[in-house]
N, C-alpha and C positions, 0 to 999 in steps of 0.2 A: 787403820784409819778408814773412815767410810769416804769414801771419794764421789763426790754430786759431779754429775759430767753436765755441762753445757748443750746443751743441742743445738749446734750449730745450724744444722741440718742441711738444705740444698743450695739456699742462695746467699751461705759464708756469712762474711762479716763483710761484704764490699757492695758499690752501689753497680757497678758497671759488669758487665759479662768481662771484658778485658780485661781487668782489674781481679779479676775471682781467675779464671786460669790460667793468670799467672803469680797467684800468692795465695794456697789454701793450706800452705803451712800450718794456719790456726786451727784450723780443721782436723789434722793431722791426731791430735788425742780423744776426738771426738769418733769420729767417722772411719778412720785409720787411712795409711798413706796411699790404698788404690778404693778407700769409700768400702773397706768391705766387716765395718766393725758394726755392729747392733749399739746407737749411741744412746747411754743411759741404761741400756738396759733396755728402752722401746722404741727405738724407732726403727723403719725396716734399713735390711741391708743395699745401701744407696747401688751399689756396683749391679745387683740383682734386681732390679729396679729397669723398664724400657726408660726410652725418651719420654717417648705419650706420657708416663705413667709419675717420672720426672716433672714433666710440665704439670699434668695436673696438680700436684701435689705445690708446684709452687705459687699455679691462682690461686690453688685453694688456700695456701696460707693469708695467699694477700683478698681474697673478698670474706675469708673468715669461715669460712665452709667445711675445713679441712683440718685433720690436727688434733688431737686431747688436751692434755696438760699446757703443752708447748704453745698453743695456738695462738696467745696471746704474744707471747717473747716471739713468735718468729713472723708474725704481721705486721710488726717492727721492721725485723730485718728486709722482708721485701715490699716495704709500702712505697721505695720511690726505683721500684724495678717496673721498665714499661714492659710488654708484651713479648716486643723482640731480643729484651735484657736475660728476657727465663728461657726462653726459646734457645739464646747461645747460651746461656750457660746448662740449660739439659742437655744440647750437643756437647758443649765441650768436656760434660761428666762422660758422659757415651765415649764420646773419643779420645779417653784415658788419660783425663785431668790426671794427675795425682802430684802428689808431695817427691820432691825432691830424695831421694836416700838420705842423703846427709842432713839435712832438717829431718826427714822423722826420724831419724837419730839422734838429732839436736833434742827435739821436742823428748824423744821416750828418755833420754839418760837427764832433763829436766824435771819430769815429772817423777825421778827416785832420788829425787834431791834429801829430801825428808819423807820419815815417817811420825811425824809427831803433828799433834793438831794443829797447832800455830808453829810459826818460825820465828823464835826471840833475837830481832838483827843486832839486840846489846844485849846477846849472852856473853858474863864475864868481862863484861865491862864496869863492873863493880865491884869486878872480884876484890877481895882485901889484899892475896897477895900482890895482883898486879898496881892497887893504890899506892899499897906502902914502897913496891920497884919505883915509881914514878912521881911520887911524892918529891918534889925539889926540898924541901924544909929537913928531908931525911940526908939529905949529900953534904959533905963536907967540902964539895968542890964541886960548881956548874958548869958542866963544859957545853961547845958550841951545841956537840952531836945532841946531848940532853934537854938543850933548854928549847929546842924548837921541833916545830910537829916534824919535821921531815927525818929527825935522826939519823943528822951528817953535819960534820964541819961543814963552814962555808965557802970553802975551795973545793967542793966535792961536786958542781956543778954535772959532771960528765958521767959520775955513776948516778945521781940521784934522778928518780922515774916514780913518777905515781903509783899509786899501787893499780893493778889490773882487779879491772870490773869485769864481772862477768855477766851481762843483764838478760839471758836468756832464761827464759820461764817455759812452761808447760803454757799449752795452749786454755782459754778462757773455761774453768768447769774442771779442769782435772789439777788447777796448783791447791798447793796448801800457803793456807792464809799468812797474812806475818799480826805480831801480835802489835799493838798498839804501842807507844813511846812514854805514853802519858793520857790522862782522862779527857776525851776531846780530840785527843790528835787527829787528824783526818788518816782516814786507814790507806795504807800505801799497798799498791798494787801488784800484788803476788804471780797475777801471768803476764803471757806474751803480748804486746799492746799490736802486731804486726796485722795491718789492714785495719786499724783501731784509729788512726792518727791521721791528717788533724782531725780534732772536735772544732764543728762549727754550730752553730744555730740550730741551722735546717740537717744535720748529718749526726748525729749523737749516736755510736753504737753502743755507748755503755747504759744509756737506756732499757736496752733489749733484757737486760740481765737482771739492772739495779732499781726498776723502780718496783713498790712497798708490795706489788700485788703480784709481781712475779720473784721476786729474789729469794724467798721461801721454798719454793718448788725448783732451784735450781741449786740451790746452796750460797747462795750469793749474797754480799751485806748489801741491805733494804736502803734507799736514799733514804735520809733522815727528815724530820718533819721541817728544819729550817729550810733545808735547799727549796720548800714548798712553802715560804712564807716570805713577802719581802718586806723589810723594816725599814726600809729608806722612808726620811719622811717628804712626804708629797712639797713639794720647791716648785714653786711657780714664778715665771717675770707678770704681774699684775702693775697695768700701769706704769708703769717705768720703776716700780718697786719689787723686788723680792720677796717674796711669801713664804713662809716656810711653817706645814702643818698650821694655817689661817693667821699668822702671826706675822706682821712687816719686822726684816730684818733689818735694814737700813740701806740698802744699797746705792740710795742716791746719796750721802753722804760716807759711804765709804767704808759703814760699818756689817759689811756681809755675816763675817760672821762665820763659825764652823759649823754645815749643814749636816753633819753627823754628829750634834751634842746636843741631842733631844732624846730623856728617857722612854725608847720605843713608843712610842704616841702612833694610834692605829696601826696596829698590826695588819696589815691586810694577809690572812690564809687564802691559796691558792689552790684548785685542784691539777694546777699542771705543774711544772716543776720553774720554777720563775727563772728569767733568760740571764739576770746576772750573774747567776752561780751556773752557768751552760759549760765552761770551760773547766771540765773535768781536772784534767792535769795542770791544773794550775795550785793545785793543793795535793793532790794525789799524783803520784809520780811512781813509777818503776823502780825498784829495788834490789841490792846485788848483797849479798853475802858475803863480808868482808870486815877484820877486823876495823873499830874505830881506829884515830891517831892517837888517842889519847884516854887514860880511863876516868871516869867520874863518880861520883858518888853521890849521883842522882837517884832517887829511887823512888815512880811514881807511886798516887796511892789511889786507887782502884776502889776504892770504898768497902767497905761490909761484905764478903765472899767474893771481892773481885769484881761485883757486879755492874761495874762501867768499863771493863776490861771488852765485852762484846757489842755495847749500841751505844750512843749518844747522848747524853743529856744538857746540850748544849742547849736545847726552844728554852730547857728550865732555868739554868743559869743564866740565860742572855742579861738581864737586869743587874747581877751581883757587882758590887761596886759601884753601881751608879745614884748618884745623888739625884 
């Protein structure tokens, strides 16, 4: 498997010097647990590196002067780092940040999770033998344990326990992807989100990775063309009337009306990423390796060689079904 590493590089995934020496766990598959890995293949080795030398490298990111490939993804990372943010965090590289043992441990036995290109989290969930075991229509007799997801009578209160999640990932750039569920799905998030959370407005680090002109050069999947288009139709209070795309809805009588039942009417494209889709993890979520409750006999269809198994064609279908 060709493994694309992230470059985190000097000023992590966090906004604050405080915040970065004490959580570079994420860092950890990149940079390695005392900063002395070559990340990607090019970037220098951070530990061999002075302060001065530190510090420049991290104005440089941030006035754009500094940097190859990377220079774009990590002007991101330090764009809301003030002077004396890069100052401590070049001390506190110097004075022997590093990862925890047990996190870069955590992180390395995360990243030999898999060796396959994608991770299928419903392998064998359609398997036939395990349909036809669980098939109720097959039993000549439904008892409690079988008929419900938890597979226990209903006096079993005291052994039954959820199953264990395991939600640790390999740090951003070194996981392996998981595969989609269905044509569309929103892709669920194969690394560590640590230093990642919350998404706000103004803080977005999944940015750094996923918008369409860096996520090719890191391995990362590209935000898709909708997150950069907003279809809401323009709703205005005109007059003590409601508007909706130049059209009165009725609001003085009562009949508003549903402001999402207009066939995309001006599309407005955006060249930024438009702020209603900003909360990343509200669709995309972290994911554990775990059998389902239950098997199905769903099985998406990915079109003509798979070929909506890797991007989106959701801008094209947004219209299907609508009258």
């Amino acid at each position: 498997m060709t493994k694309v590493i992230k470059v985190i590089a000097l000023s992590s995934l966090l906004a604050s010097s405080a915040a970065y020496a004490v959580s570079t766990a994420a860092c950890a598959g990149c940079h390695g647990q005392h900063f002395e890995k070559v990340a990607m293949g090019k970037s220098k080795v951070v530990k061999d590196m002075s302060e001065a030398d530190i510090l420049v490298a991290l104005k440089g990111y941030k006035a754009g002067t500094y940097g190859g490939a990377m220079k774009g993804l990590m002007a991101g990372q330090v764009a809301k780092l003030s002077d004396a943010d890069m100052k401590a965090i070049a001390s506190s590289i110097k004075g022997g940040a590093a990862v925890a043992t047990d996190k870069a441990t955590e992180h390395a036995a995360a990243a030999a999770v898999s060796q396959a290109k994608v991770i299928d989290i419903n392998e064998k969930v359609c398997a036939p033998e395990r349909i036809n075991k669980e098939d109720l229509g097959n039993k000549k007799e439904v008892t409690e344990s079988t008929l419900g997801l938890r597979k226990a009578d209903l006096y079993s209160e005291d052994t039954v326990k959820p199953v264990a999640a395991d939600f640790n990932r390999p740090a951003p750039g070194s996981s392996t992807k998981f595969e989609r569920a269905y044509v569309n799905a929103p892709p669920m998030i194969p690394h560590s989100v640590e230093g990642l959370l919350p998404i706000t407005k103004d803080n977005n680090q999944c940015l750094g990775c996923h918008m369409p002109d860096v996520a090719k050069g890191v391995g990362a999947t590209p935000i898709p063309a909708t997150h950069f288009t907003n279809y809401r139709p323009e709703t205005v209070l005109k007059n003590g009337e409601l508007v909706k795309e130049g059209k009165k809805v009725g609001i003085a009588k009562g009949e508003m009306g549903n402001v999402s039942d207009i066939k995309l009417a001006k599309v407005k494209k955006l060249n930024h990423l438009y702020q209603g889709r900003f909360n990343c993890s509200q669709c995309h979520a972290p994911q554990a390796k775990i059998d389902t409750a239950v098997g199905n006999t769903f099985k998406p269809d990915f079109g003509e060689g798979n070929e909506l198994k890797a991007h989106s064609s959701l801008a094209d279908a947004m219209n299907e079904g609508v009258k």
